[in-house]
Residue, then its C-alpha position, 0 to 999 in steps of 0.5 A: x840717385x834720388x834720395x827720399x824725403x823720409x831716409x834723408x830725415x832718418x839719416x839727419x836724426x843718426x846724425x844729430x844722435x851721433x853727435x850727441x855722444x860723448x867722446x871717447x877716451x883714447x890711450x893717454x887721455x887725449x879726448x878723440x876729438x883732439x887729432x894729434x897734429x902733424x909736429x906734436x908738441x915741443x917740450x923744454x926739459x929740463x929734467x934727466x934726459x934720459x928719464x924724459x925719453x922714457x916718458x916720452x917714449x911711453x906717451x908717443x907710443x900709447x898716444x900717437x902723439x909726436x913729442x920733440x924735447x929741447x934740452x937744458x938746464x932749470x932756469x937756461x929754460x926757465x929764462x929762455x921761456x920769460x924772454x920768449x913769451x907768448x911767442x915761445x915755441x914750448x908747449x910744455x916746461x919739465x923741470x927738476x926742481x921748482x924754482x924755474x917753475x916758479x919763475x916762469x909762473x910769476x911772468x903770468x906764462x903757465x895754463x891753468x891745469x885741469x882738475x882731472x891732471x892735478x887730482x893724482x898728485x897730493x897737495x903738498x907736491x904742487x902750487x895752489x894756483x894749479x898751473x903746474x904739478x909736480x911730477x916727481x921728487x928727490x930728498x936731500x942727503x948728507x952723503x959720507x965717507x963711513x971710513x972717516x966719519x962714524x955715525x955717532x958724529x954725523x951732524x944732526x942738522x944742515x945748520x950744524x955745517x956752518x960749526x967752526x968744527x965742520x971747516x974743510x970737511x963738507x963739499x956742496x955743488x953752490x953752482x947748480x941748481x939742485x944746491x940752489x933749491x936746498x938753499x930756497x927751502x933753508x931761506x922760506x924755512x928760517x928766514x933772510x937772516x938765518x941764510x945769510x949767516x949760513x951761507x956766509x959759513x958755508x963760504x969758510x967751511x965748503x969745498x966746491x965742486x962741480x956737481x952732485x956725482x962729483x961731490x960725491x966722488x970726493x966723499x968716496x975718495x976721502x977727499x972731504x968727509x962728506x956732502x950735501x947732495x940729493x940722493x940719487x946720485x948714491x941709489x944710482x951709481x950703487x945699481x949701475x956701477x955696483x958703487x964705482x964711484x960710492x963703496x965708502x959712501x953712505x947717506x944720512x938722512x936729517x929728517x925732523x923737518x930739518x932744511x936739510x930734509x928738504x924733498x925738491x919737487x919736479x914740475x911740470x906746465x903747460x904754457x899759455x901760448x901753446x897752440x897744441x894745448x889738448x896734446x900738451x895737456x895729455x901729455x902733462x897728464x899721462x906723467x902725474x897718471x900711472x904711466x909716468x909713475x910707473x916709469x919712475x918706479x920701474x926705471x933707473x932714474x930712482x926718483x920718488x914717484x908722488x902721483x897716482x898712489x904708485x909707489x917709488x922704486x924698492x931702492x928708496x927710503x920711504x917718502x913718509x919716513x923723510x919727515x921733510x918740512x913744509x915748503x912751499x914749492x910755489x914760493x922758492x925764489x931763486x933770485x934771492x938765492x942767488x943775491x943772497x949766494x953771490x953776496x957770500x962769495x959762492x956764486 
């Protein structure tokens, strides 16, 4: 069919109209002009399983965007990701706490974020660089037995563990890398020397245990007084079991900018090698956006929500009422942890 010179000219100016518009935004804030690829995105987590497939749930179903997730612990990934390097299949790294981040960051592996993925999250929960942010949070408690410790003789700082008074009374997971956060927060807090003091009394006066729900465990059965864990451990199992394994169990909070108020920050990155970085992107945007912090708030993970001005679950104390001091998130260096740990016989 013969097509005349001045309908082929109009269909031209539709054309060049059409392409002028902006993009529209689909569900998620994945642009339409980013087409979700056949095999999605890879995810390394490192946080909950559990809470990571709430997310990624939530995301694939506004999206449409197939996410799959490999498992494993903070700095298992974290070292896999430095080791793999710019062939690493990731295209996102979730973490629990931010040293891994770190680490991962300092190889140089992450992307820079975009303003509009970063702008919900409030400074003090992410790096300046801007190559990754925080998604979620978990204070440090000192959890007790109520039938053996009153309140009047709760320490009234993480450093007052290292007393001669407190020797076989305190429990701690050294091993993990919850512990090993707290431990970053005390070293950029007080310093090499501070640390290495603490840790040396922390060697006398601890027992070991092999996680924070077994620490606390032993607080509950009376094994030791109480233990240096994060707090939804205890909000977590009271919800779920009724507190099974938590009914003479209670949370101290230190507060005061004490190291022991320490709030540990979740992360999230997208990495530089990614081939898929609008979806990885989306996807690290969808969790600092009300979607994923309203996962946080409305489900049974009980972490602090810290984006999008959504509040955490009722369960929680207040995030404003820890009085946590200032940590750099960016700057707490796991491996000094771990030399400074290993020097003191913890680890």
């Amino acid at each position: 069919m013969k097509i005349s010179r001045s309908r082929f000219v109009r269909s031209l100016a539709l054309a060049s109209a059409l392409a002028a518009l902006p993009a529209v935004a689909l569900t998620g804030s994945v642009s339409a002009q980013t087409t979700p690829s056949a095999d999605g995105i890879t995810v390394y987590n490192a946080q909950h399983a559990s809470l990571t497939k709430e997310w990624v749930e939530r995301f694939t179903r506004e999206t449409g965007i197939k996410v799959t997730v490999r498992n494993g612990s903070d700095m298992e990934l974290g070292n896999q990701i430095v080791q793999e390097g710019a062939a690493s299949p990731a295209d996102v790294f979730l973490t629990e706490n931010s040293p891994a981040m770190a680490l991962v960051d300092n190889a140089g592996l992450f992307a820079t974020l975009s303003p509009e993925t970063l702008a919900p999250v409030p400074e003090n929960f992410r790096p300046a660089s801007g190559h990754w942010v925080g998604i979620a949070a978990r204070s440090t408690v000192f959890a007790y037995n109520t039938g053996k410790l009153p309140q009047d003789k709760l320490p009234k700082s993480l450093l007052d563990l290292a007393n001669p008074e407190w020797k076989g009374r305190w429990a701690a997971s050294p091993a993990g890398a919850d512990f090993q956060a707290i431990v970053g927060a005390l070293l950029q807090l007080k310093g090499e020397a501070a640390t290495a003091s603490w840790l040396k009394a922390m060697k006398e006066n601890a027992k070991p245990y092999r996680g924070n729900s077994v620490a606390m465990k032993a607080v509950n059965a009376g094994e030791v007084e109480g233990a240096v864990i994060y707090h939804y451990y205890y909000i977590g199992d009271q919800a779920r079991t009724g507190g099974e394994n938590s009914k003479n169990v209670a949370l101290h909070y230190f507060r005061n900018g004490d190291p022991g108020a320490f709030v540990s920050i979740s992360g999230a990155g997208v990495l530089a090698s990614s081939k898929h970085k609008g979806e990885a992107e989306a996807f690290v945007k969808f969790l600092t956006g009300k979607g994923g912090q309203e996962v946080l708030r409305d489900g049974d993970s009980y972490e602090y929500a810290v984006a999008g001005g959504i509040a955490s679950n009722q369960r929680l104390e207040p995030l404003d009422k820890l009085q946590a001091p200032k940590v750099k998130p960016e700057a707490l260096n796991n491996k000094a942890v771990t030399d400074l740990m290993t020097a003191a016989g913890l680890l």
